[in-house]
C-alpha positions as CSV (number, residue, x, y, z in Angstrom):
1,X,-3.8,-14.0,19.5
2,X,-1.5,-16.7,20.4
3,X,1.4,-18.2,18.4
4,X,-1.0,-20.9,17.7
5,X,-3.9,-18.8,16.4
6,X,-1.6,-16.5,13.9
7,X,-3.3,-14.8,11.2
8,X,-2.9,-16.2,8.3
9,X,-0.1,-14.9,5.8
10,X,-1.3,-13.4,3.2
11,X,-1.9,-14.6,0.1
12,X,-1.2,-13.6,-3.7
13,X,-4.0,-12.0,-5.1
14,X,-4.3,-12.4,-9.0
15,X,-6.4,-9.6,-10.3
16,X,-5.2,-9.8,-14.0
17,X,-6.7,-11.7,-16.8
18,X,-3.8,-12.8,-17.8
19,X,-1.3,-12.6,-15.5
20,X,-0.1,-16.0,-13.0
21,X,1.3,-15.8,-9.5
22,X,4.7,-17.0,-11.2
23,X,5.1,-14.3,-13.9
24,X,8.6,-12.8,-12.8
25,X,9.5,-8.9,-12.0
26,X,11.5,-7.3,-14.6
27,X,12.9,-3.9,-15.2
28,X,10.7,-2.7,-18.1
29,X,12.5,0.2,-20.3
30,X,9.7,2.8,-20.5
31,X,10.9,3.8,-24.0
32,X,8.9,0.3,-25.1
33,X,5.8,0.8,-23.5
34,X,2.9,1.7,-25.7
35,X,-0.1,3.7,-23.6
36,X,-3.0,4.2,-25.1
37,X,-5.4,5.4,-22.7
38,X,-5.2,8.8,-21.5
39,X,-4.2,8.8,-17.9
40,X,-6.5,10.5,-15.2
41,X,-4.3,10.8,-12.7
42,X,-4.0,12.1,-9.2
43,X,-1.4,14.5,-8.6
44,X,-0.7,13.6,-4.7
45,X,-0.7,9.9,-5.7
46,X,2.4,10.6,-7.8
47,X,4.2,13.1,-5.8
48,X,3.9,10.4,-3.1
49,X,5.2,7.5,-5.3
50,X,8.2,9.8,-6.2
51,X,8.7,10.3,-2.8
52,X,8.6,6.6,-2.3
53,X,10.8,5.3,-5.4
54,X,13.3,8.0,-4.5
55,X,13.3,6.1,-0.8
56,X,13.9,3.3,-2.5
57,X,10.9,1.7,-1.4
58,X,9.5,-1.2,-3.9
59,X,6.3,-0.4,-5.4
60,X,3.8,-3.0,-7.0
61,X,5.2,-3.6,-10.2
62,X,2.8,-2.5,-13.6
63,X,1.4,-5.2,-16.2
64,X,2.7,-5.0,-19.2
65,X,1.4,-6.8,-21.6
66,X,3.7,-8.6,-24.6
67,X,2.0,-8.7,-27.8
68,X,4.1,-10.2,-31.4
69,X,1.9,-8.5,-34.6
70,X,1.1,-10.8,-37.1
71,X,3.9,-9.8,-39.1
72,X,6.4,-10.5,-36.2
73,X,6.5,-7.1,-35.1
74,X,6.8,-6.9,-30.5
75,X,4.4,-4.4,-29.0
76,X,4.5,-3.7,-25.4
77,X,0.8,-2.2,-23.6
78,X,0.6,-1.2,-20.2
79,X,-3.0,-0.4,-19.5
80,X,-2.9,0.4,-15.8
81,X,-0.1,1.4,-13.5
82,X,-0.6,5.1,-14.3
83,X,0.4,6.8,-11.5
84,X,3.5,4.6,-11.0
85,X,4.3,5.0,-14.1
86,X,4.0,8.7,-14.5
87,X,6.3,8.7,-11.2
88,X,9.1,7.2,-13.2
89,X,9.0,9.3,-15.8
90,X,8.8,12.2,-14.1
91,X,12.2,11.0,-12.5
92,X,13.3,10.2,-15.5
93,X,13.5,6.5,-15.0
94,X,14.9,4.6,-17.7
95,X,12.9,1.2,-16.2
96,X,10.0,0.5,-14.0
97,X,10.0,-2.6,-12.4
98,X,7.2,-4.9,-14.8
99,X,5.6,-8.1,-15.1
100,X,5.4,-9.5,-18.6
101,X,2.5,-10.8,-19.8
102,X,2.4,-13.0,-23.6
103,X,-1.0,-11.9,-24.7
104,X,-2.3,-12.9,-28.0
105,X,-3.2,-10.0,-30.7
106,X,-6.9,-10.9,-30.0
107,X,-6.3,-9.6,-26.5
108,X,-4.8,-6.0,-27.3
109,X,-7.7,-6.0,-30.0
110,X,-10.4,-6.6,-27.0
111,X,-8.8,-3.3,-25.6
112,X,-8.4,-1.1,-28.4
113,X,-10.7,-2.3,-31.5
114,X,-9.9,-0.5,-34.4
115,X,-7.2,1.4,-32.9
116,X,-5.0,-1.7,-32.3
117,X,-1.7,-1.2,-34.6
118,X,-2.4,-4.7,-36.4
């Protein structure tokens, strides 16, 4: 492939509902995230993301997902991310790097009917 026939760089893909191409990194205390979905997790996958966060290598940060209760109350889901997230806390991160996400509390309700806190 010539200079003039390079691939093509690749592109953002946006596999979240709610998430945008634009919605910044930040480090997410783990203390704050609720999850509610038991985790099936593969035990290599973590070792090796422990391995890889202990590198120092940056891993694809989790979704969390901001909700405000009706009564003003901030809850903060992360649905997916499990094995990431497990490899933190094994280390005993106090953050994982995070994307924010403002969702409605119709949005946590879709996820959790009845069990939803509000």
């Amino acid at each position: 492939m010539t200079n003039a026939q390079a691939a093509p760089a690749a592109q953002h893909v946006n596999f979240s509902k709610f998430a945008t191409p634009t919605s910044p990194t930040v480090d997410v205390p783990l203390a704050v995230i609720n999850r509610p979905v038991p985790s099936q997790l593969d035990e290599g996958k973590v070792l090796r993301f422990m391995e890889d966060i202990q590198k120092g290598d940056d891993l694809t940060p989790i979704e969390v997902l901001r909700c405000v209760a009706p009564d003003g109350q901030k809850y903060f889901f992360a649905f997916g991310g499990c094995h990431r997230y497990e490899a933190h806390k094994r280390l005993k991160s106090e953050t994982i790097p995070g994307r924010i996400i403002n969702v409605p509390p119709s949005a946590i309700r879709m996820y959790l009917g009845a069990s939803a806190p509000f």
